[in-house]
N, C-alpha and C positions, 0 to 999 in steps of 0.2 A: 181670808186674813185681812183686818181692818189695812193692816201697813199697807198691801197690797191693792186697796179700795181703786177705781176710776177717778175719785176727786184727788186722791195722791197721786196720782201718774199724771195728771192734767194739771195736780200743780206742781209737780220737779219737773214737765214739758216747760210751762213758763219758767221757769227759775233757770233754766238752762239756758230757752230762747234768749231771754235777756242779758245773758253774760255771751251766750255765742254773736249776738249783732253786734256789740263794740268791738271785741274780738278780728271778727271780719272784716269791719269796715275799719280797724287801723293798718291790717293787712294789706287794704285795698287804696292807705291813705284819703280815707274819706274823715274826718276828727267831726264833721257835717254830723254824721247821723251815731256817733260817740257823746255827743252833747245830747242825740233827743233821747240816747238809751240814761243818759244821766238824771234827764228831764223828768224822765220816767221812772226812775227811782226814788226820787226824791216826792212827789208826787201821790205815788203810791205808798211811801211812808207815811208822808201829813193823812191821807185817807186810811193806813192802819191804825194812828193813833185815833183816828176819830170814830172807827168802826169799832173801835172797842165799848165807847161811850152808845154809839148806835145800834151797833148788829146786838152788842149782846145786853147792854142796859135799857135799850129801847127810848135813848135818849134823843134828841131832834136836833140837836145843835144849829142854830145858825150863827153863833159865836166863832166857831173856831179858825176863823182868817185870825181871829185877835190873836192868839198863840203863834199861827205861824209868820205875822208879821212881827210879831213880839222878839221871835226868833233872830228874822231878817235882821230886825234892826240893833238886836246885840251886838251880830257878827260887824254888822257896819259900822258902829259907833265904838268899839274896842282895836275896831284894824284903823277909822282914822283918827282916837288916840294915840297910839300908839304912832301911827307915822306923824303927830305932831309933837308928842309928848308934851298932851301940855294931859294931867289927870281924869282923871273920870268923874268919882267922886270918891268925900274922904281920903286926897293924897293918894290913891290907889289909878295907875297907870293902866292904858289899855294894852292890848295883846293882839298877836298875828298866830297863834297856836290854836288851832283847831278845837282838838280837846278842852285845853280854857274855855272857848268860845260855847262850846257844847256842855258844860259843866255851866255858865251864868246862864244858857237860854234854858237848862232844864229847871234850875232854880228860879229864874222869872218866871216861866210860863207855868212852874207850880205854883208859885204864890197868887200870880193873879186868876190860875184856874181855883182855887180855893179859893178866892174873895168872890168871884163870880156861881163858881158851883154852891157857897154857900146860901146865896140869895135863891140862886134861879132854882135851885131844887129845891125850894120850899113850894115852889107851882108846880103844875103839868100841864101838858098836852100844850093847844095854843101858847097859853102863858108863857111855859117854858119857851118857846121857841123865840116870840116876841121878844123877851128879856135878855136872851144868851146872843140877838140880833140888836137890842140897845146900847149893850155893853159893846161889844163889839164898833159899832157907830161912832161912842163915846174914846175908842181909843182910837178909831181912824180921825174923828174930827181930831183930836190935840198930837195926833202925827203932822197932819197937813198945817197945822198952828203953830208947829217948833217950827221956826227960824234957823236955829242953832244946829239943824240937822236935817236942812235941806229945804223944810216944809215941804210943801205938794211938788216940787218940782223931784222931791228923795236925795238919796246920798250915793253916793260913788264909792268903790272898794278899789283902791286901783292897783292892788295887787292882790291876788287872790290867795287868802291867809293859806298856814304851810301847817302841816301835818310829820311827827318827828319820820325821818329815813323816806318817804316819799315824795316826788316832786309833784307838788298836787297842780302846776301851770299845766303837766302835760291831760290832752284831757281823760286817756286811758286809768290814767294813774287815780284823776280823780273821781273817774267812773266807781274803780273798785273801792275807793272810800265810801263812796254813797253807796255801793251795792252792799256791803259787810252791812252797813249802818242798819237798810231795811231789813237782811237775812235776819240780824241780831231783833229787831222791832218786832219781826213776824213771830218771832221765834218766843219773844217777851209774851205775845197775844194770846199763841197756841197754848204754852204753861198759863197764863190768866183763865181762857177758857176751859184749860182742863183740872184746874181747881179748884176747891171746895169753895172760895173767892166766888169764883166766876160763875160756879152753876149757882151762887146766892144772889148773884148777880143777875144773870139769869130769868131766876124763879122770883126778884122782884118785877121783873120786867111782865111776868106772865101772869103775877097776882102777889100783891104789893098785901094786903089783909093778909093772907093764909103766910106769907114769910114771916110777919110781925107774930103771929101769933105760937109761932118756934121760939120766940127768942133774937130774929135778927130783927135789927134795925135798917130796913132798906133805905134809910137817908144817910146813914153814915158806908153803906158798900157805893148807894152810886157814887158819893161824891168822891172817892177814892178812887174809882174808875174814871170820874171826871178830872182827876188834878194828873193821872196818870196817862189819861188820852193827852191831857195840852202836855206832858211834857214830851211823847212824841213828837207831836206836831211843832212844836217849837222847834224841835232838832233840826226837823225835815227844812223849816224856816232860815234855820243859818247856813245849812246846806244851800237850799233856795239861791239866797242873798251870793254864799260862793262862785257858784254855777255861774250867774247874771252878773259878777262883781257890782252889783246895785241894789239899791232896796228902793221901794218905794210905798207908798203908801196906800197902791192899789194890792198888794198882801193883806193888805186888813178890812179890806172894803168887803160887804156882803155876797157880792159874786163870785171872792174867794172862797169862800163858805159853802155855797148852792155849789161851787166845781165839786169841793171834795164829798159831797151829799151826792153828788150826780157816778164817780168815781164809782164807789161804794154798790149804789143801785144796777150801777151797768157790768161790773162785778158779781157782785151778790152780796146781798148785806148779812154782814155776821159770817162769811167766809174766809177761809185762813188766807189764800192768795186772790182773794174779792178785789182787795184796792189795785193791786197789780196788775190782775186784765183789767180793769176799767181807767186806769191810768194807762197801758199800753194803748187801749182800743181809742180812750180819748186826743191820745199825744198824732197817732195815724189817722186820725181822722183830721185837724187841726195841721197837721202838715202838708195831706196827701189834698184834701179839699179847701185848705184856706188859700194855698196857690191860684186854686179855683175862682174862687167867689169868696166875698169878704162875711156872704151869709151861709158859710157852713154850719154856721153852728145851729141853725133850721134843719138840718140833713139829720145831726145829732139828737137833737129834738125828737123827731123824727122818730130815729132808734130808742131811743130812751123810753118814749111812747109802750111800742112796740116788746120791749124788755118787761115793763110795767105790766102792760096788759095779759102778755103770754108766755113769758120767762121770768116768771118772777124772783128766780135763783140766781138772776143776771147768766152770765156767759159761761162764769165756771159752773152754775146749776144744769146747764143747757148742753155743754159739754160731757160734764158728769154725768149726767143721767138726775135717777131719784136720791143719789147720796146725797146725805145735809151736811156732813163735815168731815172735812180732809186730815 
């Protein structure tokens, strides 16, 4: 029985793992490693949103820091309106409400993934990748160029916006926000891919001629899985910014980009809980060896290599066996 498959047990094993370490560690009063299962959630969202554009459009993205710093800096510029009260724009006031907050970053990060996805998908291959990496650039340069909200040095959230009936200071509390947030993301992906959507999506990805000549138009599915990837990842962004009570401008910088492409890889690209081991596996490695040595991320390297060469399924491929989807 498919329900019953190795890649489903391997992925309700993580989906459990993840809610049992915060779990534990408030038990044990450690709120320490309740922030990296946070980390970790948040993380593997922005890289659900972008596996969707990748694993299954076979898109490259190096744009998507722009989304999730687009994100960040909603959340920050609506929470220090709002404790200034002085407007945003148009008379319109900022907000400490989460849901607000997640409501303007899906709406930003859809419009400028549509002004972007409109350009960049008229290329491929290199092309695209170059250009979703210029755009991006272009809005890390005129982050670090406002004044008005921080510039390069970012902005401060100093109190970490509120969520209705939850105290989201506590960090459990705000754990299981971010955790619903991804369940609900993964769960957006799974119905994507198991729709007529998704396998057109898909089958543009596998032969872009033979879909055109059905009927569909594959510029108009990916870019709809492009505006649809940035509006995860914007989420995961205001999340981000919560977590951190900070934004900065290194959310939008390129090596934001190449984490959540590396994410994905060490995961499994195009798999349902892909971003979530490679988000886990990246978060313990970064903690357990950046103690270490300031050059962990050579050790990672390393592995990522190694995943590349002879796990190409990433973790949950390797785990699972020959199953391709959970």
């Amino acid at each position: 029985m498919p329900m019953l498959n190795r890649e489903n047990l391997v992925n309700l094993a993580l989906a459990i793992l993840l809610i049992a370490v915060p779990l534990i560690a408030n038990g044990l009063g450690q709120p320490f490693y309740i922030t990296l299962a946070t980390r970790v959630a948040i993380l593997a969202l922005a890289a659900t949103g972008l596996n969707l554009a990748l694993g299954l459009g076979g898109l490259v993205s190096f744009g998507h820091a722009a989304f999730f710093g687009l994100g960040g800096y909603v959340a920050g510029i609506l929470a220090a309106h709002n404790f200034s009260g002085e407007p945003v724009i148009f008379g319109l006031g900022g907000t400490n409400q989460m849901w607000v907050i997640w409501v303007v970053s899906i709406l930003v990060s859809g419009i400028v993934g549509l002004a972007i996805g409109a350009i960049s998908l008229r290329t491929s291959g290199v092309y695209f990748i170059m250009i979703t990496l210029a755009f991006a650039q272009m809005v890390y340069y005129f982050a670090i160029s406002w004044p008005a909200y921080g510039g390069q040095d970012g902005l401060s959230i100093l109190v970490r916006n509120q969520f209705p009936g939850i105290s989201t200071m506590r960090p459990l509390s705000f754990f299981f926000v971010c955790y619903v947030i991804l369940i609900l993301g993964i769960g957006l992906f799974a119905l994507i891919r198991a729709s007529r959507f998704g396998a057109a999506l898909q089958a543009s990805r596998q032969n872009e001629v033979r879909v055109a000549t059905v009927g569909i138009r594959p510029f108009r599915i990916r870019l709809t899985a492009f505006v649809i990837s940035a509006m995860l990842t914007g989420i995961a962004g205001a999340l981000f910014a919560d977590l951190n009570r900070f934004v900065s401008p290194s959310m939008l910088s390129w090596q934001m980009s190449g984490e959540l492409i590396v994410l994905i890889i060490l995961g499994g690209t195009g798999r349902l809980f892909g971003p979530l081991a490679g988000a886990a596996l990246y978060v313990v490695f970064e903690y357990a060896l950046g103690g270490m040595t300031e050059r962990w991320q050579f050790f990672l390297g390393l592995i990522l290599l190694l995943v590349v060469l002879f796990a190409r399924g990433g973790l949950i491929g390797l785990l699972a066996g020959k199953a391709k989807h959970g």
